[in-house]
C-alpha positions as CSV (number, residue, x, y, z in Angstrom):
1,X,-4.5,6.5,-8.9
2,X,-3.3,3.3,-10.3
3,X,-2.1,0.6,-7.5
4,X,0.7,-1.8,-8.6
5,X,1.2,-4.9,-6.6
6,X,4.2,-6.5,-5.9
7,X,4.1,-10.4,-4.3
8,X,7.4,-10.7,-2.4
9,X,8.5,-13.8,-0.5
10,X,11.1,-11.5,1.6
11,X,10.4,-8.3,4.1
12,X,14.3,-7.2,2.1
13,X,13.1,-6.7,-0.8
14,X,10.0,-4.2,0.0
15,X,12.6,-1.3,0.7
16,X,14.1,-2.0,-2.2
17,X,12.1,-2.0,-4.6
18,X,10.6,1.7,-2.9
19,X,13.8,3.3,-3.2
20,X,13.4,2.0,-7.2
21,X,10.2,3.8,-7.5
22,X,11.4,7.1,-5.6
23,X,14.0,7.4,-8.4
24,X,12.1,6.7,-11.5
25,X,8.3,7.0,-10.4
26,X,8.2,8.9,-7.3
27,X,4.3,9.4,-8.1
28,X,3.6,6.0,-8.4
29,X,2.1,4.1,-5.9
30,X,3.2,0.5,-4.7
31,X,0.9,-2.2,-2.6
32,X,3.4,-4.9,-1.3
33,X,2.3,-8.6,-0.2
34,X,4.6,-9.9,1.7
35,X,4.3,-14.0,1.8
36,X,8.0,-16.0,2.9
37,X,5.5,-18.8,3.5
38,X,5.2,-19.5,-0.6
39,X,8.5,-20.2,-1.0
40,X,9.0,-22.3,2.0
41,X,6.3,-24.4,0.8
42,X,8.1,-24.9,-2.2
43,X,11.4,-25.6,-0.9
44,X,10.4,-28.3,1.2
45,X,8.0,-30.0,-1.1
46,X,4.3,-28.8,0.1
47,X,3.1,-27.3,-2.7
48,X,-0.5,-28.5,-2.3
49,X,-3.2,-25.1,-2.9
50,X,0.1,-22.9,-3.7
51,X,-1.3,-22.2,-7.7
52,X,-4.7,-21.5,-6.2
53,X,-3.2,-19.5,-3.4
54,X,-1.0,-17.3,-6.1
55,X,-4.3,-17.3,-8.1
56,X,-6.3,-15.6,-5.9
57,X,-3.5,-13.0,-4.6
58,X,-3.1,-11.8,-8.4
59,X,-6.9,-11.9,-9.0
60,X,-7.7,-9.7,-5.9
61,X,-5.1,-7.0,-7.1
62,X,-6.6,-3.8,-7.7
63,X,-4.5,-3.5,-10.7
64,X,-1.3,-5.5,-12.4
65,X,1.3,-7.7,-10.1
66,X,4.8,-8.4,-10.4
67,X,6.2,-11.5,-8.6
68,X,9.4,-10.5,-7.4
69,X,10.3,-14.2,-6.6
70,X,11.8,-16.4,-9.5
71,X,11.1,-19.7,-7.6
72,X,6.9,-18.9,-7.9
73,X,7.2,-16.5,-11.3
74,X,6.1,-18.9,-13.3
75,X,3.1,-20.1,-11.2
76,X,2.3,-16.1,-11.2
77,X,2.8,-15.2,-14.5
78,X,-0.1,-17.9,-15.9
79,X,-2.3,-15.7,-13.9
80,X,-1.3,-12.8,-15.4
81,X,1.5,-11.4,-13.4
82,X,4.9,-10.1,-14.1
83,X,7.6,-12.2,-13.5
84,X,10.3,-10.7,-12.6
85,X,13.2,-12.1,-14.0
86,X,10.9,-11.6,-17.8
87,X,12.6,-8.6,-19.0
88,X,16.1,-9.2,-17.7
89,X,16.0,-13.0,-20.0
90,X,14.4,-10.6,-22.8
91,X,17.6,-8.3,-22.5
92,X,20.7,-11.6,-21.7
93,X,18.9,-13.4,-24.7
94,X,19.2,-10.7,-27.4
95,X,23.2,-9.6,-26.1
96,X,24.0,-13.4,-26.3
97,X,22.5,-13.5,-29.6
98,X,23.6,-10.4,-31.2
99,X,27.2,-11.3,-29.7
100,X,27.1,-14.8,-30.6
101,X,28.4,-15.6,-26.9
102,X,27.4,-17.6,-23.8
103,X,25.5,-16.5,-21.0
104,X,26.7,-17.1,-17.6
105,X,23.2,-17.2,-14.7
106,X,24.1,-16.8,-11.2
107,X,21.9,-18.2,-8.3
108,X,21.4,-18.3,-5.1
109,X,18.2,-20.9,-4.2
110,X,18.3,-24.3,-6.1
111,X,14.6,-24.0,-6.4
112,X,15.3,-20.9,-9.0
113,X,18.0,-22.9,-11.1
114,X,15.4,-24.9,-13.1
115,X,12.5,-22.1,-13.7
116,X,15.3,-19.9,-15.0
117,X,17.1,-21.4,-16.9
118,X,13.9,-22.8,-18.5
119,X,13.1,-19.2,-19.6
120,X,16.7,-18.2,-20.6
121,X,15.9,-20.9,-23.1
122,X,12.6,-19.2,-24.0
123,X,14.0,-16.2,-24.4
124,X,16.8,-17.4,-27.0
125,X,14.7,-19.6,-28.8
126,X,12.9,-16.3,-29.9
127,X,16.2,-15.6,-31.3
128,X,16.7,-18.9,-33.0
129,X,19.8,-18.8,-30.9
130,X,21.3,-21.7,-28.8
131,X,24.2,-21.2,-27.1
132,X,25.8,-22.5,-23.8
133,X,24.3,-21.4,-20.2
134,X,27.3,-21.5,-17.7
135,X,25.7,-21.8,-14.2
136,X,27.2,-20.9,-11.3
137,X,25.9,-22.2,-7.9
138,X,25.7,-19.6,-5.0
139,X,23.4,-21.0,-2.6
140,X,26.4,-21.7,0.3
141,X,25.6,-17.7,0.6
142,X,22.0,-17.3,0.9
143,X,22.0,-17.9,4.9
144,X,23.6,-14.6,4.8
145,X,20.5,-13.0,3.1
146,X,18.0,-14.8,5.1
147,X,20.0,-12.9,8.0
148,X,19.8,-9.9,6.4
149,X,23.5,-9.0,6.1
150,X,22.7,-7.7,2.9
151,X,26.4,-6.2,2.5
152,X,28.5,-9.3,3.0
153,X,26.1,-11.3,0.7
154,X,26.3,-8.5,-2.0
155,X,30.1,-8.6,-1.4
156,X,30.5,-11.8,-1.3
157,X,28.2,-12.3,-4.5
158,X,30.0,-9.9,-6.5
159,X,33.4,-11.1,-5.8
160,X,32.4,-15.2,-6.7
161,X,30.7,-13.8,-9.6
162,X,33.8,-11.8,-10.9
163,X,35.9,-14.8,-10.3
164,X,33.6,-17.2,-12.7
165,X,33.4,-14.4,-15.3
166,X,36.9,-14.6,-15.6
167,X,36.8,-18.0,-16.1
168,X,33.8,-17.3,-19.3
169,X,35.7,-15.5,-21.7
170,X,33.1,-16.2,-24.1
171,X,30.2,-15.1,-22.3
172,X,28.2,-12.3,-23.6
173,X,26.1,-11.4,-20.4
174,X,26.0,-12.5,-16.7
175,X,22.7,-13.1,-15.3
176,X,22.0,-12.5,-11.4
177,X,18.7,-14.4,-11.5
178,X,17.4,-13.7,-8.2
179,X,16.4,-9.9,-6.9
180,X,17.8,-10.7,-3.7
181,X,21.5,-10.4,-5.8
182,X,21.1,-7.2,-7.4
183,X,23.2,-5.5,-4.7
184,X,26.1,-7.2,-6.0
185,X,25.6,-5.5,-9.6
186,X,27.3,-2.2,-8.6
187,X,30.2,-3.7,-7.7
188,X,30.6,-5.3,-11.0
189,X,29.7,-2.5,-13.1
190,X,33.3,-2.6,-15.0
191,X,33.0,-5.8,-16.2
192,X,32.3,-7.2,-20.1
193,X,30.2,-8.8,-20.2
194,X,27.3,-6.9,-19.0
195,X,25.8,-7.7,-15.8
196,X,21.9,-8.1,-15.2
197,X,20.4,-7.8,-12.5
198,X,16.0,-7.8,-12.1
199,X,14.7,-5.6,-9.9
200,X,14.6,-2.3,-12.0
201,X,13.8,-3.3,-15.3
202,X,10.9,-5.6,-13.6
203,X,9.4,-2.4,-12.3
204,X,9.6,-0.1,-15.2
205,X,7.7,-3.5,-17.1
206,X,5.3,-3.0,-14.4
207,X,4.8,0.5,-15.1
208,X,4.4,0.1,-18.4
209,X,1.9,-2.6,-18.4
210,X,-0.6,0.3,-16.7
């Protein structure tokens, strides 16, 4: 049987992305590497061995990765990994561009802001499409994470989210760029725009890769 290997930088987000897999893969079978220390080292600056260190985690998998942390996706992805905010840009790029409307990307760790929006810009440019990136800064809640109150940072998520959409009537889709926010997407599931979140369309890519 085919192993898929997911690289997390949180214990959270291992029963998450099982209960995923029990609903649309319940065969498949899932190897996680847990490793908070990768993005520590990035958020305070020690970055020394980290591309080597990625390296060799996504070389010694028995078969294909997908980072689940959009602070070190694109260190993983040159070593042939999923990243796994990939599809979700794929999917805000084409509604902005077949809308003609913004985009607004929620987040949650500063270090995400730049490697994200750097592919949402990736993404359109495949469209020939340029349009405005609202951003809208979270981070104040990610102590709450870290805690793991998962359901007061969903909560809390959703309802600043709601608040800035309202305040983006031209934006086309709403990003939550990290997998840690994809709680809150339930709870905005009536709202237009359409709201992304990674997790699930990272694993069906990772599926599909096999």
């Amino acid at each position: 049987m085919m192993i898929h290997t997911l690289l997390h930088t949180a214990e959270a987000h291992r029963p998450r992305f099982d209960a995923i897999a029990a609903r649309i893969a319940p065969s498949v079978s899932l190897d996680h590497v847990v490793r908070p220390d990768l993005l520590e080292r990035v958020r305070d600056g020690s970055t020394a061995k980290l591309e080597t260190e990625i390296g060799d985690i996504v070389a010694g998998a028995p078969g294909p990765v997908l980072c689940t942390c959009t602070t070190l996706g694109e260190i993983a992805e040159r070593h042939g990994a999923i990243r796994i905010d990939t599809p979700m840009m794929e999917k805000a790029a084409r509604i902005a561009a077949e809308a003609q409307g913004d985009i607004l990307l929620a987040y949650c760790l500063e270090s995400t802001l730049a490697p994200s929006i750097a592919h949402l810009d990736r993404e359109l440019e495949k469209h020939g499409y340029r349009t405005r990136v609202h951003t809208l800064d979270l981070s104040q809640f990610w102590p709450l994470f870290e805690a793991d109150q998962q359901e007061a940072f969903d909560a809390v998520i959703a309802t600043h989210v709601r608040e800035a959409a309202s305040e983006a009537p031209d934006a086309a889709a709403i990003v939550l760029a990290q997998a840690s926010m994809a709680g809150a997407a339930p709870r905005l599931a009536d709202l237009r725009p359409a709201v992304l979140s990674s997790p699930e369309m990272a694993l069906a890519a990772l599926l599909g890769r096999a």
